[in-house]
C-alpha positions as CSV (number, residue, x, y, z in Angstrom):
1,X,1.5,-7.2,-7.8
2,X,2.8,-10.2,-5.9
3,X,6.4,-10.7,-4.3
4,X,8.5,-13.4,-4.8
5,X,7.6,-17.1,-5.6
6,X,9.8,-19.0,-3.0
7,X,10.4,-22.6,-4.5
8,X,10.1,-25.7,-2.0
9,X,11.1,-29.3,-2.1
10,X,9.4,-31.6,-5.4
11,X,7.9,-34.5,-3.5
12,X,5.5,-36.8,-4.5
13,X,1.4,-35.8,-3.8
14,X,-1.3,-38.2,-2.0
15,X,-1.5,-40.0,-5.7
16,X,2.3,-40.9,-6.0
17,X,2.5,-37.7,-8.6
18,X,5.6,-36.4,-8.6
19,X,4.5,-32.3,-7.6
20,X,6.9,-29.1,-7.3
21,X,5.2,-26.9,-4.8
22,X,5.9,-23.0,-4.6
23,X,4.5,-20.4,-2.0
24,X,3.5,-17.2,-3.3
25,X,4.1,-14.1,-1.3
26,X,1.1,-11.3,-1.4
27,X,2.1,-7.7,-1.1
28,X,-0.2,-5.2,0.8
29,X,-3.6,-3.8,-0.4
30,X,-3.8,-7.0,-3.3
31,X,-7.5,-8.0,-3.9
32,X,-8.1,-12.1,-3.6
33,X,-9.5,-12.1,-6.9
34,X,-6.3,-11.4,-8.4
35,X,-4.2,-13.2,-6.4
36,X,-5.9,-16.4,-7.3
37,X,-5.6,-15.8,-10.6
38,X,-2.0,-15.3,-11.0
39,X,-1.6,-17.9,-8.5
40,X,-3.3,-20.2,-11.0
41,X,-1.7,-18.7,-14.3
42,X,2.1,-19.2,-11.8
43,X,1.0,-22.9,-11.2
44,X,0.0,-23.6,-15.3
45,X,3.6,-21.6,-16.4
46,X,5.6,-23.8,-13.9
47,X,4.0,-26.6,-14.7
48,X,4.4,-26.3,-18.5
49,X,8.1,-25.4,-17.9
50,X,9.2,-27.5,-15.1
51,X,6.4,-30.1,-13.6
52,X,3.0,-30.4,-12.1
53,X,3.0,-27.1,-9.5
54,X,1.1,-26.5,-6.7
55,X,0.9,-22.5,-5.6
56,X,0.4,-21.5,-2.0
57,X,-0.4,-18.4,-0.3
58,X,-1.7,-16.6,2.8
59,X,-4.5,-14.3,2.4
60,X,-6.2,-12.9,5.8
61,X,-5.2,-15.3,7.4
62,X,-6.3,-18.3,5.1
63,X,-4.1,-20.5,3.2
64,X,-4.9,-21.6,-0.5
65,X,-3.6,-23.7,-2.4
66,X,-4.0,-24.2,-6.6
67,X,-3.1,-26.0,-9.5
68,X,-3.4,-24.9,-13.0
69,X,-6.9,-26.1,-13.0
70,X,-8.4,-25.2,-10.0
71,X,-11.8,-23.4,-10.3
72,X,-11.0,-19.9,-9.2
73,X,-15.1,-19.3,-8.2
74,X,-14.6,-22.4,-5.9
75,X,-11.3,-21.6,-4.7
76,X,-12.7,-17.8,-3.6
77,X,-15.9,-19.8,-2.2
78,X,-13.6,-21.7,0.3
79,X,-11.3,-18.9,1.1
80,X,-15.2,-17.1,2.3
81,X,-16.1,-20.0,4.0
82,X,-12.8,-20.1,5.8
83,X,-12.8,-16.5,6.6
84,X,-15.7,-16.8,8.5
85,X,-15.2,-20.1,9.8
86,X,-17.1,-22.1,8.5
87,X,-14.5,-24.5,7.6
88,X,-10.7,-24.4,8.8
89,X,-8.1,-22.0,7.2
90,X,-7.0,-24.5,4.6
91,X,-8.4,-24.2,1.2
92,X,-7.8,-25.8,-2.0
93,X,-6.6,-26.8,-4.4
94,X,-9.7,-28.6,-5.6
95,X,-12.8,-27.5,-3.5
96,X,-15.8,-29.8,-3.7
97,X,-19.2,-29.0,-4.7
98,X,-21.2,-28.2,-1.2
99,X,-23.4,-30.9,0.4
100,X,-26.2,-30.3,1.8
101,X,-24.9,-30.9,5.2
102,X,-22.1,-28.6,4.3
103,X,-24.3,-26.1,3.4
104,X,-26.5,-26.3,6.8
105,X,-23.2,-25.9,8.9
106,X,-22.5,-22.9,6.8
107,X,-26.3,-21.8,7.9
108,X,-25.6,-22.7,11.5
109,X,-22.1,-21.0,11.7
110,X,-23.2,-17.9,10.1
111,X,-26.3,-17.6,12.2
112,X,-23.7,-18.0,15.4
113,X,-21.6,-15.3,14.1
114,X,-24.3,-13.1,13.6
115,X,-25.6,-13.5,16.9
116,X,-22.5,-12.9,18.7
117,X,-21.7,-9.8,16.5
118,X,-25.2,-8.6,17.4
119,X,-23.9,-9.0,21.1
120,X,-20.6,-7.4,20.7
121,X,-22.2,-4.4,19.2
122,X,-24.8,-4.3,21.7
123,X,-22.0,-4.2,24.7
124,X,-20.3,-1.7,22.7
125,X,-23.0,0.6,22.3
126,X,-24.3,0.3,25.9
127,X,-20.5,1.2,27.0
128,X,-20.4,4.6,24.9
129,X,-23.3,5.0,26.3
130,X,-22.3,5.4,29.8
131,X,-19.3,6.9,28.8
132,X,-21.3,9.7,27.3
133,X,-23.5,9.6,30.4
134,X,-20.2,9.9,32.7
135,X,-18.8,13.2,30.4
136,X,-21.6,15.0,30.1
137,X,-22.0,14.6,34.3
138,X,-18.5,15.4,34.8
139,X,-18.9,18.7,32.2
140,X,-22.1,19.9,33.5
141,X,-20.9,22.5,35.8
142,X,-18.0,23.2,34.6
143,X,-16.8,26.2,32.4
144,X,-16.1,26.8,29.0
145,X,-12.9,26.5,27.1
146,X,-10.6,29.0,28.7
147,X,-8.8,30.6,25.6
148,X,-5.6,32.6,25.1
149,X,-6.4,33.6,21.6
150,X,-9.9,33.7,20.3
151,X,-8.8,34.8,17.1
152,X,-6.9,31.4,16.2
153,X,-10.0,29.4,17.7
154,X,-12.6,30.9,15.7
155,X,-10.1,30.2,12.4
156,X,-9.7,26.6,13.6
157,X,-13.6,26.4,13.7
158,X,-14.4,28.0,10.6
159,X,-12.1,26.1,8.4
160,X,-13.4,22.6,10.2
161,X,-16.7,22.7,8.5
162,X,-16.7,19.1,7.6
163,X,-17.5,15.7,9.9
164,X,-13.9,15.0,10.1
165,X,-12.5,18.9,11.0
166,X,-16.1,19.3,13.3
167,X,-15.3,16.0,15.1
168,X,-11.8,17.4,16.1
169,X,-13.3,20.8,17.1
170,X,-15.3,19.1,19.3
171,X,-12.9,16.8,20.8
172,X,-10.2,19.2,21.8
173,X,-12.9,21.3,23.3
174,X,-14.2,18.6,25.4
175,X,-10.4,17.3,26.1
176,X,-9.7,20.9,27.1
177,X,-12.7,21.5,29.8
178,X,-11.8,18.1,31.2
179,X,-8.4,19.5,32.0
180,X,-9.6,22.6,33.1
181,X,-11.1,20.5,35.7
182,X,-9.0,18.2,37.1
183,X,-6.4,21.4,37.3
184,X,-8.6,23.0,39.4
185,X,-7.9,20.3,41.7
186,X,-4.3,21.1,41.8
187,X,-3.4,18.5,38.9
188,X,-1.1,19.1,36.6
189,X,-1.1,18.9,32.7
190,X,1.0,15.9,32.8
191,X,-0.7,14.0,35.2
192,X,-4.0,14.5,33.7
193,X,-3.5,14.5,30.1
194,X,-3.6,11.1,29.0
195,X,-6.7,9.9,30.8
196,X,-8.5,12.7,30.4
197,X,-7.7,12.9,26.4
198,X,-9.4,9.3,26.9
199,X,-12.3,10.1,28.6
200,X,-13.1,13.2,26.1
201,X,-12.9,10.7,23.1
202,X,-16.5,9.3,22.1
203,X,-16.3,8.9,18.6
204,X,-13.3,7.0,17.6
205,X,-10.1,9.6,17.8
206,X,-7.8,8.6,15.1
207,X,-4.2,8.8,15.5
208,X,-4.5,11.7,13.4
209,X,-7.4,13.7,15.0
210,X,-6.0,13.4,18.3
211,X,-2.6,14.9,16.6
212,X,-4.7,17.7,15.0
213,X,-6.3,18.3,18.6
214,X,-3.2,18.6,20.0
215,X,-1.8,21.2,17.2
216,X,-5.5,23.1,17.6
217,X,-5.2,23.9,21.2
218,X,-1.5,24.5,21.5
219,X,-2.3,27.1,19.3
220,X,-5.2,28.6,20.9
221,X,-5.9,27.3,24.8
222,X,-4.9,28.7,27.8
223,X,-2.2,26.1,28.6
224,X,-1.8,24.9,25.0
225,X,2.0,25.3,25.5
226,X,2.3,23.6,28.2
227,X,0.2,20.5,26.5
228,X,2.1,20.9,23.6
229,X,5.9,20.5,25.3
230,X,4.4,17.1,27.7
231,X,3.0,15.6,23.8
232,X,6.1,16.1,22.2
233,X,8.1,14.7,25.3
234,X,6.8,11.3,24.6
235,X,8.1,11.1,20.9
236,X,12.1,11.2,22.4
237,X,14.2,13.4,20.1
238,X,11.8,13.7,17.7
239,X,9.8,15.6,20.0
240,X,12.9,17.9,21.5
241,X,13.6,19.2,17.9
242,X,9.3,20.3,17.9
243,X,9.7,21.5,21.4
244,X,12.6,23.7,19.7
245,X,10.9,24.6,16.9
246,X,7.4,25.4,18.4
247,X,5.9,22.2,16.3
248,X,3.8,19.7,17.6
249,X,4.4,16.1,16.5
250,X,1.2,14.7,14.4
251,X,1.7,10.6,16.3
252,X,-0.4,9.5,12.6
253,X,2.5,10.1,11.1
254,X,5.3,11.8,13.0
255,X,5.2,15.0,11.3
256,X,6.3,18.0,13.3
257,X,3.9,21.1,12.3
258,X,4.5,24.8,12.9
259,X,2.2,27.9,12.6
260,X,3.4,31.0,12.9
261,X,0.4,32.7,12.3
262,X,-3.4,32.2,12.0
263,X,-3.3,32.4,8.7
264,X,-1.2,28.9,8.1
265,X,-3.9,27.0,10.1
């Protein structure tokens, strides 16, 4: 459902009718279908009630405006066009039919996008790419993960079956040889951590996954604890009460999780 209907000053319109107008205020996850039709129904009940009302709201970053008989398919038309720029972010509250030299801009403007998205993703993939090219150079010598208890890391890995689990498997394994790199340098966890955990990450860590990495081989890698107490550090007292508790602070969604054995994992 919607928020509140904020009321604003009754002024006359562009025809000298005298119009209330009212801005609508669209809570989180609402679909535009809806909105513009209790927009609509809002502007037909105020203006049965009260006087001719115009509705307003923001939606992705359009505005649209409607009257109790605005054409919903038109309005949603405009508020398309307008999300992909095709027109500016102003729509309604009586969209015209298209012309035809509305409808070749709409061509033009779409073909544009589509070419620069095509671009975008082509820079994109040619830098993972070269990141992957980078990693694999850096990793080709060096050793495996260097474990303090195979017993957790096998659990981890047999209960991550799934793209999600395999993906964080694989990420705190590659995080982890990276480390075990740059330490052999005489760097220390806290120097290193945050650029390597960048450098390991080729498939889109989430918040989340990088959390679950971080619970994973505190658990189960040679210098988990010490990669443990420098995560939680950057969480303030949050992170004190996990470094008290043994937890490690999920950053998705500041959870502190504890095992205390492997078969809590």
């Amino acid at each position: 459902m919607t928020e509140n209907i904020e009321g604003k000053s009754e002024q006359p319109n562009l025809d000298g009718e005298e119009l209330r107008y009212l801005r609508m205020y669209v809570a989180v996850g609402e679909q535009i279908d809806t909105i513009i039709t209790e927009a609509i129904e809002r502007s037909n009940v105020f203006g049965i009630h009260m006087m001719p009302t115009q509705v307003t709201f923001e939606f992705n970053g359009v505005n649209v405006s409607v009257r109790e008989d605005s054409d919903p398919s038109l309005i949603k038309r405009d508020w398309n066009r307008a999300l992909n720029g095709y027109i500016v972010s102003e729509v309604g509250p009586y969209p015209q039919e298209l012309t035809e030299e509305d409808k070749a801009n709409d061509a033009r403007i779409e073909a544009e996008n589509a070419e620069r998205q095509k671009r975008v993703w082509e820079e994109q993939r040619a830098k993972e790419v070269e990141h992957r090219r980078r990693l694999e150079a850096k990793l080709k010598d060096a050793p495996g993960i260097e474990l303090a208890n195979e017993e957790v890391w096998q659990s981890f890995k047999d209960k991550n079956q799934d793209e999600m689990g395999a993906a964080v498997i694989s990420y705190a394994e590659t995080w982890a040889r990276l480390m075990q790199v740059e330490m052999t340098e005489g760097k220390s966890i806290e120097e290193i951590a945050d650029d390597t955990s960048s450098d390991a990450d080729v498939e889109g860590v989430t918040g989340f996954m990088y959390g679950a990495a971080v619970f994973t081989l505190a658990q189960s890698w040679k210098h988990g604890e010490q990669l443990r107490r420098w995560h939680n550090t950057k969480y303030g007292g949050e992170g004190e009460k996990a470094n008290e508790s043994s937890g490690v602070i999920n950053p998705a969604i500041l959870r502190i999780e504890v095992a205390t054995s492997p078969d809590e994992i």
